[in-house]
C-alpha positions in Angstrom: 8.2 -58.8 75.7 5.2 -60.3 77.9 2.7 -58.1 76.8 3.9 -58.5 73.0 3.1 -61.9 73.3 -0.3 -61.5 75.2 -1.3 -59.2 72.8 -0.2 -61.8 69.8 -2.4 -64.6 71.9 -4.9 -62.1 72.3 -5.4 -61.1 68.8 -4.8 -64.7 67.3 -7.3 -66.3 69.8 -10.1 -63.6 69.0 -9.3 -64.4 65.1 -9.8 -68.0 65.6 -12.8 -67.8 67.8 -14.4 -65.3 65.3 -14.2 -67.6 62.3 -16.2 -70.0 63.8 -18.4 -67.8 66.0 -21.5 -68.0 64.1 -21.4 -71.7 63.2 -23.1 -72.8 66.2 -25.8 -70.4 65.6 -26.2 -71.3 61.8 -25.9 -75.2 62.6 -29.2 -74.8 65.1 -31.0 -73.2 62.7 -30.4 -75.8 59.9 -30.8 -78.1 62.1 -34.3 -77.7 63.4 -35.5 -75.0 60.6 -37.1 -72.7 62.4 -36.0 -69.1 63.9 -38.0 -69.5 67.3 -35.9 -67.1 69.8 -33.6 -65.7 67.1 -34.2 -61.7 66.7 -34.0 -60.5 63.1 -33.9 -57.1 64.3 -30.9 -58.0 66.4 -29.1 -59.4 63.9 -29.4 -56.7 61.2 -28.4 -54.2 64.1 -25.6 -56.2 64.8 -24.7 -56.0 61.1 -24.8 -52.3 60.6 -22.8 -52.2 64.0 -20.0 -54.2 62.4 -20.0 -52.5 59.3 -19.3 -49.3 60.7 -16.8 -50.2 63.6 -14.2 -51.8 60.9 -15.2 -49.1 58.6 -13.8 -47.0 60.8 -10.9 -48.6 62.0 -9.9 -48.8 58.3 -10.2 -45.1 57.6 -7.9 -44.4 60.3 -5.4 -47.0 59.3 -5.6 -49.2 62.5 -3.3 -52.1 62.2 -5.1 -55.0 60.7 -4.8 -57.3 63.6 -7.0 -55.1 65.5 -10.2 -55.6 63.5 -9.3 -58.6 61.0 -12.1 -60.5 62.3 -14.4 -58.2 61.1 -15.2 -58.8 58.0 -15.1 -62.5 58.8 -18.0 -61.7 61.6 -19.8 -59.9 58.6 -19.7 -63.0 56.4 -21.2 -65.6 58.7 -23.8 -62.9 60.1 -24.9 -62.7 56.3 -25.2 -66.4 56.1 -27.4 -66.2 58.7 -29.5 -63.0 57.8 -30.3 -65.8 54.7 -30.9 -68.0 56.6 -33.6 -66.3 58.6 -35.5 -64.8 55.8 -35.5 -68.3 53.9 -37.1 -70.0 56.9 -39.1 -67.1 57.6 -40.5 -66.9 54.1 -39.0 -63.8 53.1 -36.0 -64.5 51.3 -36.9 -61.7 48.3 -36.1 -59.3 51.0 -32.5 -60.2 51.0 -31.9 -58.2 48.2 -33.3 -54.9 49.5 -31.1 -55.6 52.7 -28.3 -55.7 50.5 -28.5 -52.5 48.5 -29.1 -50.9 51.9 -26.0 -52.4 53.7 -23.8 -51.6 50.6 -25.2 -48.2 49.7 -24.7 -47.4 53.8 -21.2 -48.5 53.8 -20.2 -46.5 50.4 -22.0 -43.5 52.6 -20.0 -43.4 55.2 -16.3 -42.5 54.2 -17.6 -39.3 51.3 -16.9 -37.1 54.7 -14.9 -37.5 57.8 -17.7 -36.0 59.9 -19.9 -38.9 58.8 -17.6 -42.1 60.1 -17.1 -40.1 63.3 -20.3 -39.3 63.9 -21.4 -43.3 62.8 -19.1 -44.3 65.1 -19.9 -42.5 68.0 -23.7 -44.0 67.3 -21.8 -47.6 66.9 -21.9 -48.4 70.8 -25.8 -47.6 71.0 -26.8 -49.3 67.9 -24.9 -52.2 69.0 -26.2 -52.0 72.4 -29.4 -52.0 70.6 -28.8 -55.2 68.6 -28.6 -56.8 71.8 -31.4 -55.6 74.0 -33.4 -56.5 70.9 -32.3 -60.2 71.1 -32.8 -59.7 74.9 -36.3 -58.1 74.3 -37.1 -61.6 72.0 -36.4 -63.6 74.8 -38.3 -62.4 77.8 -41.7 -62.7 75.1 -41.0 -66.1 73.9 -39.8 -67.0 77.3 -38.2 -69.7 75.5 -34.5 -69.6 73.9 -35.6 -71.6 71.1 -33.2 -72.1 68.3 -30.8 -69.3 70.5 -26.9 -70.8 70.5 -25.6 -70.1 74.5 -22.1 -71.7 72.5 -22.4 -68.2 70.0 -22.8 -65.4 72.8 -20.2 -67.5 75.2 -17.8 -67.0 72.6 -19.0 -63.1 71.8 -18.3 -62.4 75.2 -14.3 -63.9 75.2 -14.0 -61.8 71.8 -14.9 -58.5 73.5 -12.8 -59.0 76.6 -9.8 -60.0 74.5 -10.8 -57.0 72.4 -10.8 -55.0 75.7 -7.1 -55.7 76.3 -6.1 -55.6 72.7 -7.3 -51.7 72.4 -5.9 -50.6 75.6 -2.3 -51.4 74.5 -2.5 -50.8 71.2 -4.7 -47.5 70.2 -6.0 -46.5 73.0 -9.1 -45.2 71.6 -11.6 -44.5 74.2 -15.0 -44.9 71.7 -13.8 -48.2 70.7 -12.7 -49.3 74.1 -15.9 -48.6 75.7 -17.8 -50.2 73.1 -16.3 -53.4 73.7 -17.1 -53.1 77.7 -20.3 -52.2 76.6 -20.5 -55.3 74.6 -19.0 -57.5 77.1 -21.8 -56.7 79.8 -24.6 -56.7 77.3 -23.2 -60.4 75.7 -22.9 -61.8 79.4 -26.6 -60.7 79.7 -27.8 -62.1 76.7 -25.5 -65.5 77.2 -27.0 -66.1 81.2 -30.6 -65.1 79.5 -30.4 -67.8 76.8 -28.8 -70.3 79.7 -31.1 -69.6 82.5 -34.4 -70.5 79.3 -32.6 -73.3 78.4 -32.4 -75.2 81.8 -35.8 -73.9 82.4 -37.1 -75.8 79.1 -35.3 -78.8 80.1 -36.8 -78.7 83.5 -40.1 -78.6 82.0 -39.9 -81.4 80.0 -38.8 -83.5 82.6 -42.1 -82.5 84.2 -44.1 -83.7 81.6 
C-alpha cells in the first residue's frame, strides 16, 4: 500500500513539474530576447530523444502514467525551438524541422526492429543533447539566458522517473536512461549555477 502511494506521488509530482518545466526557460528568453548560452543543438537532440522514448513506451502499451508527461515536454520544447529560431533570425527553418520531426516519428513504428533499435540509441542521443548544452557553456563561459530553475527541475523528473520504472516495468534501457539523465542534468544544473555566481561576482567587481 506504501509503495502504491509513492508511486501515485511519484508519477503525479513528475506530471506537475513537467507541465511547467520549460516555462522558466521560455520566460528568460522573452524576457531579455536573446539565446546567449542556450544550445540549439541541444535542444533539437533533446527533441528527437523525447520523441522516440514515448514512442516507444506507446508501442509497447506502457501504462500512461509512465510517460504522460511526454508529450507535454514535447510541446513546451517546441515553443522554445520557435523561439530560438525567431530570435536567432531563422524562423523559416521551423518548418523544415517540422517535416523532419513528423516524417521521423511516422518512421519509426513501420517495423519493430526500428523503435528497438531507436531506443537503444535514445540514451546516447540524449546524453548527447546534454553535453551539447554543456559543450555551449564552457565556450561562452557565461550561462546567459540558461534557466538553473529548468535543469533543477529535469533532474527531480528523472529521479522520480528512476523509482517509477523500477516498480512498475522494470525495463532496463529505460531505467538506465533516466540514471543517465539524472547525472548528466546534475552536471549541466551545477554548470549553469557555478557561471551564474561567477557573472554576479564579476559585476560586483566592476
Amino acid at each position: 500500500m506504501q509503495s502504491d502511494t509513492l508511486l501515485h506521488i511519484a508519477n503525479f509530482t513528475t506530471l506537475f513539474v513537467c507541465m511547467v518545466l520549460k516555462f522558466p526557460q521560455i520566460f528568460v528568453l522573452m524576457r531579455a530576447k536573446s539565446t546567449k548560452g542556450v544550445s540549439l543543438n541541444s535542444l533539437l537532440l533533446e527533441l528527437i530523444g523525447f520523441i522516440v522514448f514515448v514512442t516507444y513506451q506507446m508501442y509497447y502499451d506502457y501504462p500512461p502514467p509512465t510517460y504522460l508527461e511526454y508529450p507535454i515536454l514535447i510541446a513546451q520544447d517546441v515553443i522554445l525551438l520557435l523561439l530560438i529560431l525567431h530570435y536567432n533570425g531563422s524562423l523559416r527553418l521551423s518548418l523544415i524541422y517540422a517535416a523532419l520531426f513528423v516524417g521521423g516519428w511516422r518512421l519509426l513504428t513501420v517495423e519493430r526492429w526500428i523503435i528497438d533499435l531507436a531506443m537503444s540509441l535514445c540514451t546516447f542521443i540524449s546524453a548527447t543533447s546534454k553535453l551539447a548544452q554543456l559543450q555551449c557553456l564552457w565556450r561562452s563561459k557565461d550561462a546567459g539566458q540558461v534557466s538553473a530553475l529548468s535543469w533543477a527541475m529535469a533532474t527531480y523528473t528523472c529521479i522520480a522517473r528512476i523509482y517509477t520504472t523500477t516498480v512498475t516495468t522494470g525495463d532496463m534501457q529505460v531505467l538506465v536512461r533516466f540514471i543517465a539523465m539524472t547525472l548528466l542534468n546534475m552536471w549541466v544544473l551545477f554548470t549553469v549555477i557555478y557561471y551564474q555566481k561567477r557573472s554576479s561576482s564579476l559585476k560586483k567587481d566592476e
